[in-house]
LOMI-785647 format. One record per residue (C-alpha): residue in one letter; x, y, z. Coordinates in pm, whole numbers, plus 50000, padded with zeros to 5 digits. Example, Ala and Ser with C-alpha at 12.3 -4.5 7.8 and 13.67 -1.06 7.14 Angstrom:
<atoms>
A512304955050780
S513674989450714
</atoms>
This chain:
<atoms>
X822949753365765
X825489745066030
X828969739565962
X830489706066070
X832329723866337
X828949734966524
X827459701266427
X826409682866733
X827759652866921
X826889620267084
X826079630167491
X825899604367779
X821619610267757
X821959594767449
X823269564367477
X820849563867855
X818039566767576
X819629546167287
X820609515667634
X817549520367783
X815779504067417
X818109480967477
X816789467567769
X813119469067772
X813249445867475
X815809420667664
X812959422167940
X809959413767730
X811889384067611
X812399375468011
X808909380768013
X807279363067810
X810159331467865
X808109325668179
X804589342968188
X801819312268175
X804239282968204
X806809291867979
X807679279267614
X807029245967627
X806209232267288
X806519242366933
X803289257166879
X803949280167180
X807289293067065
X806949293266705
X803089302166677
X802299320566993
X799699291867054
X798159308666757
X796469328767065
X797409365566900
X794969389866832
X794499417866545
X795959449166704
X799389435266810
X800609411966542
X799159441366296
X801609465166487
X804239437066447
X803779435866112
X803979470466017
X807209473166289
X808549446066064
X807899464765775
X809529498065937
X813139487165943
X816459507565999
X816639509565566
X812919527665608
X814139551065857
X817489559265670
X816759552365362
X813139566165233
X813529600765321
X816969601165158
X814769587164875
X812689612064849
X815359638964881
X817049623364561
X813859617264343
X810859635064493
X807459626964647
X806509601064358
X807739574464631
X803969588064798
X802349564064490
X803239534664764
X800589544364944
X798279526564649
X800739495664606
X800379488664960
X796259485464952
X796559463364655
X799249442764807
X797319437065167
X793999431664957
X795409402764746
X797379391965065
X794519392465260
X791859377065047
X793839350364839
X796729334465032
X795949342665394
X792549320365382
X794229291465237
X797359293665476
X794819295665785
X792449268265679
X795449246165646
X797159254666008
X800409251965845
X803259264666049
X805899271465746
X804699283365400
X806329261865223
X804759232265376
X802149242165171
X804029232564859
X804399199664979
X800639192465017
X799649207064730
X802569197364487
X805719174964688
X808359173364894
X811009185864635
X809289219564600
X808929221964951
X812389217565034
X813389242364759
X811299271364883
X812459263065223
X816459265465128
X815689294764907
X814339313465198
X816989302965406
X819919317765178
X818179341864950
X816819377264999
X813339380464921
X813119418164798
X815669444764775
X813289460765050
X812659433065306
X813389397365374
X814389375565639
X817569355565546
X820859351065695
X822379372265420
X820399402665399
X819949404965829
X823769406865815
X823479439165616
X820399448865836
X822369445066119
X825749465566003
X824179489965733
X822809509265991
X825729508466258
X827929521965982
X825879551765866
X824979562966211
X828809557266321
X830199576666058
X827989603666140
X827829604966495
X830469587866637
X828609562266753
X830259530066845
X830469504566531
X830659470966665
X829639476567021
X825819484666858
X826069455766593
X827549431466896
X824609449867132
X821589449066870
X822239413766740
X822989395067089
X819929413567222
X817639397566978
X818909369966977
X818479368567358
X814369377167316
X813579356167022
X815479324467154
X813619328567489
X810279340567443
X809469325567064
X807009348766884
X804979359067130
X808469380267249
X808849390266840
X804979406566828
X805349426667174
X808899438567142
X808049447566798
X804999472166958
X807009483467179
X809779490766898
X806769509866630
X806399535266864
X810339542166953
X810149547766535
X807349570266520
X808399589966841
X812099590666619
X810069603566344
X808029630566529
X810909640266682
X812899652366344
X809539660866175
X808289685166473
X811749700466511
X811949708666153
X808759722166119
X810249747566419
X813539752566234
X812199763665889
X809269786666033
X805969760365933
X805489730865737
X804249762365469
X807659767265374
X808589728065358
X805879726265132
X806709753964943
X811139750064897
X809749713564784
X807579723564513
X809789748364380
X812569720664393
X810579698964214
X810209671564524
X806229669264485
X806379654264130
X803799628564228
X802119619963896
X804459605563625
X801969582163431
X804829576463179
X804129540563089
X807719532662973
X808419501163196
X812419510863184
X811979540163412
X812669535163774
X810109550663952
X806469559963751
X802769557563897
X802659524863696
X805969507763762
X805359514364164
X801499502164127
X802269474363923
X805609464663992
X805139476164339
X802389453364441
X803979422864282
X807649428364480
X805369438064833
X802429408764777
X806059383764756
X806639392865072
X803339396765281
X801269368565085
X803739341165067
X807199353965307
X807389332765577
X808209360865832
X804629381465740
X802569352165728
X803769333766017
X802269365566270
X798909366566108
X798139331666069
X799119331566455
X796439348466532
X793389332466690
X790969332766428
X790569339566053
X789349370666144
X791439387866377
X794199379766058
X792659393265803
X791609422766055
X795769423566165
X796879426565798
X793819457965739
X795159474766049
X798599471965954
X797569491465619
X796869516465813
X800369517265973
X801979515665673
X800229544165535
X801219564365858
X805159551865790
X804919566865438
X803649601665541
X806189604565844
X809149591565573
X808019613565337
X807899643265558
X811649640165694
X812149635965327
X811109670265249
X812349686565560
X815569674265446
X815239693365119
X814169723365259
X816609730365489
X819519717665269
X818339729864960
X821159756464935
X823839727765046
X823639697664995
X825749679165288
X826489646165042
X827819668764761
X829579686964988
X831229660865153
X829829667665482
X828679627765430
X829909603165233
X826209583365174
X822859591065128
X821429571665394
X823969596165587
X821739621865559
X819209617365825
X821799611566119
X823379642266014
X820199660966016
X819119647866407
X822579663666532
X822249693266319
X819219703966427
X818909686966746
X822109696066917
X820739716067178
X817989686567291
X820259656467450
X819139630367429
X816749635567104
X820049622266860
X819889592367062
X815969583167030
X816209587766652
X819499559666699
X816949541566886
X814659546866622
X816819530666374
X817889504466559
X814269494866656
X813839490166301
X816739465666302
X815789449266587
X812469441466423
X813099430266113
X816059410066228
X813439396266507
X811409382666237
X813759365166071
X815109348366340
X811949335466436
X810689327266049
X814499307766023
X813899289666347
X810019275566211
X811299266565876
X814219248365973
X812449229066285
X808979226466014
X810829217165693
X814409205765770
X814019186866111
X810629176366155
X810109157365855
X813779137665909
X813069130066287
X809699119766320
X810209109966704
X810789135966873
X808279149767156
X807139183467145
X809469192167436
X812099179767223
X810879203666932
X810469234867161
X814209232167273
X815219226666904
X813459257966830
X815009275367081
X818719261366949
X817599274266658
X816939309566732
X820039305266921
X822199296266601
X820489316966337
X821169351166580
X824869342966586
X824989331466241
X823459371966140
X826139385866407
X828479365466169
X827239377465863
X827039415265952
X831139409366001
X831439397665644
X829139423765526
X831819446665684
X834729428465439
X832849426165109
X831169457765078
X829459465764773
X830209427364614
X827579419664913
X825089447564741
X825469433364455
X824799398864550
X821779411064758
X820379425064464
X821059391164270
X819299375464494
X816439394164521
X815699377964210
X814179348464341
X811149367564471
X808499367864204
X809179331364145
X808789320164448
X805319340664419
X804449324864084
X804659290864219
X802509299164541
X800029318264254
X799729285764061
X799249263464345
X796449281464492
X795179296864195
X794969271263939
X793819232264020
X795039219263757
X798739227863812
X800949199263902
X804399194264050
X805979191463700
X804549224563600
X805209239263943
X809149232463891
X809479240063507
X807899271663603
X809769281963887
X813419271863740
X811659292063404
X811189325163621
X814339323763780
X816819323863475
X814339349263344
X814709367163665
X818709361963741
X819369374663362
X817859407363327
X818819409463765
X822899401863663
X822669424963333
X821149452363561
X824009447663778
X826289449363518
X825319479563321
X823019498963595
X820589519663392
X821679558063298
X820399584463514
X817789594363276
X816129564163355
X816229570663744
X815349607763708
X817559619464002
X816829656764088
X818819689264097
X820689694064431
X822669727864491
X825969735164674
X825589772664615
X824809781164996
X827339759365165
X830209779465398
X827649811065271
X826399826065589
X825339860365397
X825059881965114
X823079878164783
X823189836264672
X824079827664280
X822209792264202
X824939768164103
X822539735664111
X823889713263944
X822169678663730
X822949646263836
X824039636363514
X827449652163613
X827659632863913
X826869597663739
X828619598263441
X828169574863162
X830689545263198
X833399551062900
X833029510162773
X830609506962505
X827249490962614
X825169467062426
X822309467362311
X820619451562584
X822189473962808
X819849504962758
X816429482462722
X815909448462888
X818489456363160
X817219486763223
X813639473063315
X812909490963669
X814049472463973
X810149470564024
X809529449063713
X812099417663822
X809299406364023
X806309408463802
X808199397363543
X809739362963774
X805659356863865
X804509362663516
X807039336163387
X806329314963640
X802619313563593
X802639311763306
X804839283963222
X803459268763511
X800089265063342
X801299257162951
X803709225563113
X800919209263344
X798219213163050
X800779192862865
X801609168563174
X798049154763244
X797619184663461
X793569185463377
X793029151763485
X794219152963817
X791599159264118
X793089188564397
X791589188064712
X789819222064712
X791379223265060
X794509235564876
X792709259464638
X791159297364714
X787029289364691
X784519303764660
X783379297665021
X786629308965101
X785509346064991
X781819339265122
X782899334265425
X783749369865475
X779309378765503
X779069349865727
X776899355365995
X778269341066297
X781599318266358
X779269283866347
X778609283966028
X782859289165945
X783029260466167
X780579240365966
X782829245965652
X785979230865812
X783659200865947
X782459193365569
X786009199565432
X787179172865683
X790839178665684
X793639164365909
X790769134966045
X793359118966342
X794409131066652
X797329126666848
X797569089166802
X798849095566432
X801649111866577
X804789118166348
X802009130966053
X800449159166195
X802009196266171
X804309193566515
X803249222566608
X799429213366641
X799999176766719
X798469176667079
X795239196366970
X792199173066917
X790729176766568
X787349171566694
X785249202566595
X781779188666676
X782619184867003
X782839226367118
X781249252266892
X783589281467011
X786819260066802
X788129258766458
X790229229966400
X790859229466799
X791699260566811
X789809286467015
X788249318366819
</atoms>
């Protein structure tokens, strides 16, 4: 292992590398700002012209996915608790199943531009407008989400790690990274998010290959990666210990795991908005299958670097050893360690990171901008024209970039209060999933069920999410794994192993805990979801049974059908198109303006009239 006085250093080919990222997603924005006319309405900016097929938005997706936390952050995972993180690989075919065959049909049959317009149609307005200021100001996982809040930290986690590491400049890559998506998304609208954000996958998985190859080289085969690991006790994939209070088990990442992930790609506006742009029911269920496929290749590369990292700092453990001050350190100090004598490697795994920044921070720009303009704007000024709308998009992109810019400053001040309150707020997720569940789910739910429900899941959720915060579980419940100084400033002779438990590292706090502490708040960070849906649900259902909800008729519009699965071993597109005519949805055209979805408002409704369209939209 190399000392930090033969570590490597920033060169000029890496910033060339790290710039050059830079700009090639500034000029896909410049692009796609002009290409065919330009941005000029709402449905071209904020949907694409729902024109998008599979393989791109399914590449955006999984880029969205792949953010800076996934390159820093899983293989330092997996360093600190094994290979069990692997297990994902099952949670993520559940999650794009259910996403796939329950929400995305109803969301694409509706041509909805926002998700939570759908609350409005099938419950009110109220509900809609508290999903849509929810999303606006709340995190939606601890993993992913697309609010002002969390794309702050996006935006400055990141810059921090790799700038304490390798020198690189702090603010000039936050300023850099933030005004340069802002400058993309505001000017070429989503179709600028989905290409940038191919572009961006393959700057991660060339960042990935890059460390994975190189170690391979450095420790003599993947053999002996395999091998240090095992002995370590890194490949501990199977823990079927059904105690829901530890952190990380085959059934709390299955279970828990598909609830937190199906939050975010069933009902988050920033995953649903790319596949129901696509251009027909098919190429988005075909986007979201394809992306499994990318998410399955993220998890092998993570988990890779993950073990590379514990083989070749098995003996010495840089964060115990003060060589970093963070986990998340660990992979930047890796890239110059073993990369030193490759400039301009250490700055295309920076790029790598910062890809996954600019994606996810992409996204929510673009999700902020349609649910402000959908369900803030829209509803309040009826008359404007759809030039009007496009421009208010674009202000909006405009605002919500410097607003993140903004926030990734106060991240910088608060520190871990802002982790905390990120974590809080993460809270809201498996609510906001419950009331989705129920309205798409179950006809006879109502509004009044909808909103005991949802206010029921989140003081279920907030409570054991604050406790948790309060008394964090003990490290027996996280099962952190032995790391070993006994190598470090060792260059020869025979090695004594000095590893030493993690128990010793996070000692017990000294304050007596209650009883609480050590049970309900220790429920794994996977459970606050399931257990905010569950509530939800099932509240949900016991309120509208007792609020008339059984004599109400729902439009089955509103409802997953059975046609809706069926319609997967249709034979050709006409007869789909013969299920919209009979369901008969959204009859006027653009006479009724100021009712329609804005972003659809100039497309004829008439299906009869050209067999190639679904709801005016070409397949």
């Amino acid at each position: 292992v190399s000392s930090s006085s033969r570590m490597g250093h920033f060169t000029v080919w890496d910033y060339v590398v790290f710039a050059a990222m830079l700009l090639i997603s500034a000029i896909i924005g410049i692009y796609y700002a002009f290409v065919g006319g330009g941005q000029k309405t709402s449905k071209e900016f904020l949907m694409a012209g729902r024109s998008m097929s599979a393989l791109p938005v399914a590449l955006s997706l999984t880029a969205s996915f792949m953010s800076a936390v996934t390159v820093l952050g899983t293989p330092a995972e997996i360093y600190r608790y094994g290979a069990i993180f692997c297990i994902f690989a099952i949670t993520y075919g559940l999650v794009v199943l259910c996403s796939a065959e329950i929400f995305l049909p109803v969301f694409y049959k509706l041509g909805i531009t926002s998700t939570y317009e759908y609350l409005e149609l099938r419950f009110n307005k109220y509900l809609r407008l508290c999903g849509t200021v929810l999303f606006i100001i709340q995190t939606a996982s601890k993993l992913q989400s697309c609010s002002t809040l969390y794309t702050g930290i996006v935006i400055y986690a990141p810059a921090l790690a790799l700038n304490q590491v390798t020198g690189f400049d702090l603010w000039g890559a936050v300023v850099a990274t933030g005004v340069v998506c802002t400058f993309y998304c505001t000017l070429g609208g989503l179709k600028a998010v989905v290409w940038t954000d191919v572009f961006q996958v393959g700057i991660m998985v060339a960042g990935f290959a890059s460390v994975i190859i190189r170690s391979v080289v450095v420790q003599e085969g993947i053999g002996r990666i395999v091998n240090d690991s095992y002995h370590g006790g890194r490949l501990n994939f199977w823990d079927f210990d059904p105690n829901p209070l530890q952190r990380h088990t085959f059934w709390t990442i299955v279970i828990g795991g598909t609830f937190t992930w199906t939050g975010i790609y069933g009902v988050n506006q920033s995953q649903v908005q790319r596949y129901i742009a696509c251009k027909s029911r098919f190429h988005a269920k075909l986007s979201l299958y394809i992306n499994l496929v990318g998410l399955w290749a993220i998890l092998v590369c993570a988990t890779l670097c993950g073990l590379a990292l514990y083989s070749i700092y098995k003996d010495c453990d840089p964060w115990m050893d003060n060589q970093v001050s963070a986990l998340d350190q660990l992979m930047p100090y890796l890239v110059l360690d073993i990369m030193r004598d490759f400039p301009g490697v250490p700055g295309l795994f920076v790029a790598s990171a910062y890809s996954g920044t600019l994606s996810t921070v992409s996204s929510s720009i673009n999700a902020l901008a349609a649910v402000t303009v959908e369900d803030l704007i829209k509803p309040y000024f009826k008359s404007l024209s759809e030039k009007q709308l496009s421009w208010t998009s674009m202000g909006m992109s405009l605002f919500y970039g410097g607003v993140c810019i903004a926030m990734a400053a106060v991240a910088s001040l608060l520190g871990g209060l802002l982790q905390a309150a990120l974590s809080i707020f993460g809270m809201v997720g498996g609510p906001l999933l419950g009331l989705f569940a129920l309205g798409i789910l179950c006809s006879f739910a109502n509004g009044i069920g909808a909103f005991v429900g949802l206010v029921a899941g989140f003081i279920i959720s907030l409570w054991v999410g604050i406790g948790a915060q309060i008394y964090p579980p003990l490290p027996e419940r996280t099962k952190p794994l032995y790391l070993s100084t006994a190598g470090c400033n060792i260059t020869s002779g025979n090695l004594t192993s000095t590893e030493i438990p993690l128990t010793t590292i996070f000692s017990t706090p000294g304050a007596e805990r209650p009883a609480l502490a050590d049970n309900w708040y220790s429920l794994s960070y996977l459970y606050f979801s399931t257990l905010g849906t569950l509530v939800t649900v099932v509240v949900g259902i016991i309120i509208s049974l007792l609020t008339g909800g059984l004599k109400q008729n729902t439009d089955p519009k509103f409802l997953l059908t059975k046609e809706d699965f069926l319609s997967n071993f249709s034979r050709s597109e006409t007869e789909q198109v013969k299920k919209v005519e009979v369901l008969n949805w959204k009859p006027y055209t653009v006479a009724d303006e100021g009712t329609d979805n804005p972003a659809f408002s100039h497309i004829e409704m008439d299906v009869a009239s050209d067999k190639n369209k679904v709801n005016g939209i070409h397949i």
